[in-house]
N, C-alpha and C positions, 0 to 999 in steps of 0.2 A: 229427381229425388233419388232414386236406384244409383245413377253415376255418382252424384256425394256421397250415397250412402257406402257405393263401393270401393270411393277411393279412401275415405276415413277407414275402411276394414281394412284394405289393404297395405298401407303404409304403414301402420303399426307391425305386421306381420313380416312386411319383407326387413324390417330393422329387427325384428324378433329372430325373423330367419340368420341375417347378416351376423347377429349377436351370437348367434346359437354357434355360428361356424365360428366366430373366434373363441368362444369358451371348447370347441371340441379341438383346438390344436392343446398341443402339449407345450403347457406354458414355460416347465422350466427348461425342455431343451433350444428353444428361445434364445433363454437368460444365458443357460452353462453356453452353448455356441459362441453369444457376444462378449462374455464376460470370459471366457477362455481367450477371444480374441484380444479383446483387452491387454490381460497378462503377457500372451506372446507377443506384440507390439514394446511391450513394459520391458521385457526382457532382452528384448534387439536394443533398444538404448542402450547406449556405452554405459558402463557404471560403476562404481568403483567394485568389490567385490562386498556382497551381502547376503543374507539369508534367507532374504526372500527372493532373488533373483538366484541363485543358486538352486532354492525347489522348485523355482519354474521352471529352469530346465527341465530339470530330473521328471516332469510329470505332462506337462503341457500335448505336446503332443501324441503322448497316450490318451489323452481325455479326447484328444480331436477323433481319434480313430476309434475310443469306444462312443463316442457318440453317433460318429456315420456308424459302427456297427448295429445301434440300435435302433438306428432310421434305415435300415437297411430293407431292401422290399426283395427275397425272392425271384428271380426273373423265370417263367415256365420252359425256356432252353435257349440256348446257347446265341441263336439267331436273335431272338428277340432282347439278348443281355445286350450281344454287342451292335445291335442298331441305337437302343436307349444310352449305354456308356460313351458309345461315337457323338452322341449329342450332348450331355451333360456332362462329361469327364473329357474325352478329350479334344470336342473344340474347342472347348475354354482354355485349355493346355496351351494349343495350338496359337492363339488367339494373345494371349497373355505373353509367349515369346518373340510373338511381333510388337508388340507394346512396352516389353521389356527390355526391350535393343538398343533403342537409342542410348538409356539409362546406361545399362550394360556398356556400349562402347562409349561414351561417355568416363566411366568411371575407370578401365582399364587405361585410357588416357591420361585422366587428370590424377585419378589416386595410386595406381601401377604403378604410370610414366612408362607404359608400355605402346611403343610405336604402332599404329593402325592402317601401316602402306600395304602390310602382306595382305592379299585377300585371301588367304587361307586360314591365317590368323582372325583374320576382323569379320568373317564372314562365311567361308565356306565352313572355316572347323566346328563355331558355335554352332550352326545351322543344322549340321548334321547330328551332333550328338544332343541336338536340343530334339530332333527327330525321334531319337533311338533311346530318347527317356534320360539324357543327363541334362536338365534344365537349365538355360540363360539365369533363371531367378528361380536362385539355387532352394528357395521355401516350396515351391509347384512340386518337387519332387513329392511332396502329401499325396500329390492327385498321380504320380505313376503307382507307386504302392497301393493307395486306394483301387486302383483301378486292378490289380491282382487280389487284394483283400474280397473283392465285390464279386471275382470270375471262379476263385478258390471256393468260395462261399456257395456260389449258385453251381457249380459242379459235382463238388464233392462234400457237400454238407447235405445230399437231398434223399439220405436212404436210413435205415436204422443205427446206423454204424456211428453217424455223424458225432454224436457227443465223444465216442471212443476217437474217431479221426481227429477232429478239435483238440482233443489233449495230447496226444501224440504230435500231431504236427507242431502245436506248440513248442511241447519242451524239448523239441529237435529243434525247431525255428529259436530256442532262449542260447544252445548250447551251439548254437552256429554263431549267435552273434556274439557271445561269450569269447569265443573264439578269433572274430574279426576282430571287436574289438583288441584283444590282446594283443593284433601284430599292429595297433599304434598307428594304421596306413592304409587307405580305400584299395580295400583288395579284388572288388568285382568292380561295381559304378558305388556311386554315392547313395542311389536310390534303392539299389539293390539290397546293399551292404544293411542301411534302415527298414530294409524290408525285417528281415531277421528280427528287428526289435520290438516289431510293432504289430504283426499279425493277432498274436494271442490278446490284445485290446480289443481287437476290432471283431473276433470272437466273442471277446469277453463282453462287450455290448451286446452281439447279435443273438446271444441264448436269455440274456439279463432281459431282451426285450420278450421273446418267445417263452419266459419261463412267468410271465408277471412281473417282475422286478421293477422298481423305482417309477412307483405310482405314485401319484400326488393327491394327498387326502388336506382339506385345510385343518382339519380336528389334529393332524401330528405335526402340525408346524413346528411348535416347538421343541419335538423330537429330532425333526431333519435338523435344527441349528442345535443340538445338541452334538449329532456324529457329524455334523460339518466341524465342528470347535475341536474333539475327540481325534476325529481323523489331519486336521491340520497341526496339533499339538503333537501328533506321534511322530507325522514326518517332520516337522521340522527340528523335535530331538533327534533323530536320526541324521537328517541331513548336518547339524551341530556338532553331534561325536562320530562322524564318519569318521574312521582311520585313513590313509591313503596306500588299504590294500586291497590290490584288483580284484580279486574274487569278493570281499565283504563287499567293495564297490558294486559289485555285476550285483550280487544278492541287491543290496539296498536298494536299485535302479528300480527293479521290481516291484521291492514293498512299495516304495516309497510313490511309484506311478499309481498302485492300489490306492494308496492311502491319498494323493490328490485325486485321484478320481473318486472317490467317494464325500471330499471336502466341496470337490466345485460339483456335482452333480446334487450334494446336499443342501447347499448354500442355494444353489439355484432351486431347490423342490421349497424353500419357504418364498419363496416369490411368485405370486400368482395373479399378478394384474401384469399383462403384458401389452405395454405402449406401442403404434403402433410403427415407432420409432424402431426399439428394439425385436419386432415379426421382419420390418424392413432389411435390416442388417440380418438377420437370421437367415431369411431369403437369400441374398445377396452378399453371402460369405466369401465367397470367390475375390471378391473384390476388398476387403480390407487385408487377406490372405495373400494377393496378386503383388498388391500394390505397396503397401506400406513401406517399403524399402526403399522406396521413391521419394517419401515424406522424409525418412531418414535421412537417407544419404546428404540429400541439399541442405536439409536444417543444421546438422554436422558442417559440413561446407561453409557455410553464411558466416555462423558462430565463428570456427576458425580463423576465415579467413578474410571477412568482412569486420567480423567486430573481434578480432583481437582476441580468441579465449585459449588458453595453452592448448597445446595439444601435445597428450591425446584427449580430446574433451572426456570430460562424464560429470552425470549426470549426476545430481540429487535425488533419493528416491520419492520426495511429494513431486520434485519437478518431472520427472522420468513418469510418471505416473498420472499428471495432468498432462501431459505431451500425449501421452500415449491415450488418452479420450480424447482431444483434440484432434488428433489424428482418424481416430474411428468416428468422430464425427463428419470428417472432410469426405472418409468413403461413405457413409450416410448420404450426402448428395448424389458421390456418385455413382449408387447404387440406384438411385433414384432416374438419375440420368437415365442408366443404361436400362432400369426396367420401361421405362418409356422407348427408347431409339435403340436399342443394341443387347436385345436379351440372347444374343448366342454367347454372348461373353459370361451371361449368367446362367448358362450349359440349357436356357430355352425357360427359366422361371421366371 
């Protein structure tokens, strides 16, 4: 009688337990994570030129870098940064440029028509500089940045000074890339050069996180789809009468990365049931991040050259826009896969 008695007490509790721990993650950075991924998928589609692909650029990958800034945990020194970053950042790196190769030589072949006899070419050159932070799949360059954003972070943000350091290295970090940008041409590496554009995001999450910022309360729902509405009606008048002058350009980059981040970080804080569909992909970001240029490339390919569609293809923005869930569903699997048989490729989650 004890044994029933204790297994009816206790199954309710360990589901009570289970429950408790999915209500204690934070639900919208979930949604912004998959739903930023989304868009950036949406945006690699070829497409004619639009106004909502044109703000994805402008913002996308600032939302990614203020989001890891706000998931950002601290490391107590240097040793124990780069034992956890060698596991979660760069064997996945690592790991992803082996998996990216074939594709890669693949496409210098068939889409270049660039010869692959030189082993220097087909093999030793990509090898090495996929080594020394110039990525096979040229999107991973996220994760060499990332991986200075996380060391910058945990070295020299750990004293009183840190708010005063953050804003200064920024608006050196904004007037550097100010600067790249104007000469028109990769002046360092590719990852480098975005370094410059991206720090002060990834800042701008990690105090947003440490100061309270962007809690999710159900009573302001209505409020977060207010400055989500607010914040995407400003950029996208902006993105509309930009002029095509470089410096109003540099300015606008800025606002306008503000202004999508506070759109998709808002959009996402009125959603608060998280499937466990979308915790899966949230987990397993690496992987629609890695890969999708893979789904790209061949779908492109097929269309062209299979079924006849001019080229250069582009897309429709409903069709460009159901591709692009279609495709974040297919890494849905195989995130699934890999958390089963192969979690070093998802940095050990």
């Amino acid at each position: 009688m004890i044994v029933f008695r204790r297994l009816f007490v206790t199954l309710p509790t360990k589901q009570r337990n289970l429950a408790n721990n999915n209500e204690n993650r934070i639900a919208w950075i979930d949604w912004c994570k998959v739903l930023t991924m989304v868009f950036v998928i949406f945006c690699h589609l070829p497409q004619q030129y639009n106004l909502i692909n044109f703000f994805g650029h402008y913002f996308l990958l600032s939302a990614l870098f203020f989001i890891s800034g706000y998931l950002h945990k601290v490391q107590p020194d240097i040793k124990t940064a780069l034992r956890k970053y060698w596991t979660t950042l760069i064997i996945p790196y690592l790991i992803f440029q082996v998996v990216f190769y074939p594709y890669w030589l693949a496409q210098q072949l068939f889409h270049f028509g660039q010869p692959m006899t030189d082993p220097w070419i087909s093999f030793l050159k990509p090898v090495l500089l996929s080594l020394v932070g110039v990525p096979l799949n040229g999107i991973m360059y996220y994760v060499v940045i990332l991986l200075f954003c996380k060391l910058f972070t945990d070295i020299c943000l750990q004293n009183k000074y840190r708010l005063t350091i953050a804003c200064i290295t920024s608006f050196v970090f904004i007037l550097i890339a100010a600067w790249i940008h104007y000469q028109q041409r990769v002046v360092i590496t590719y990852p480098i050069d975005h370094l410059f554009d991206n720090l002060q995001f990834f800042l701008m999450g990690y105090f947003a996180k440490e100061w309270g910022f962007c809690k999710q309360r159900r009573e302001d729902r209505n409020k977060y789809a207010l400055y989500a509405l607010l914040s995407l009606t400003a950029a996208l008048l902006i993105c509309y009468f930009e002029p095509f002058i470089f410096w109003v350009m540099r300015v606008n980059y800025e606002i306008v990365s503000v202004l999508g981040i506070l759109f998709i970080v808002n959009l996402s804080r009125c959603l608060f049931h998280t499937p466990d569909f979308i915790v899966t992909l949230s987990k397993g970001m690496f992987i629609p991040f890695g890969i999708h240029w893979m789904f790209i490339g061949p779908l492109n390919l097929v269309l062209e050259k299979f079924l006849h569609v001019p080229h250069p293809i582009f897309y429709p923005i409903p069709v460009a826009a159901v591709i692009a869930v279609i495709i974040m569903t297919c890494c849905y699997f195989v995130v699934l896969f890999c958390q089963k048989h192969f979690k070093a490729i998802l940095g050990g989650r």
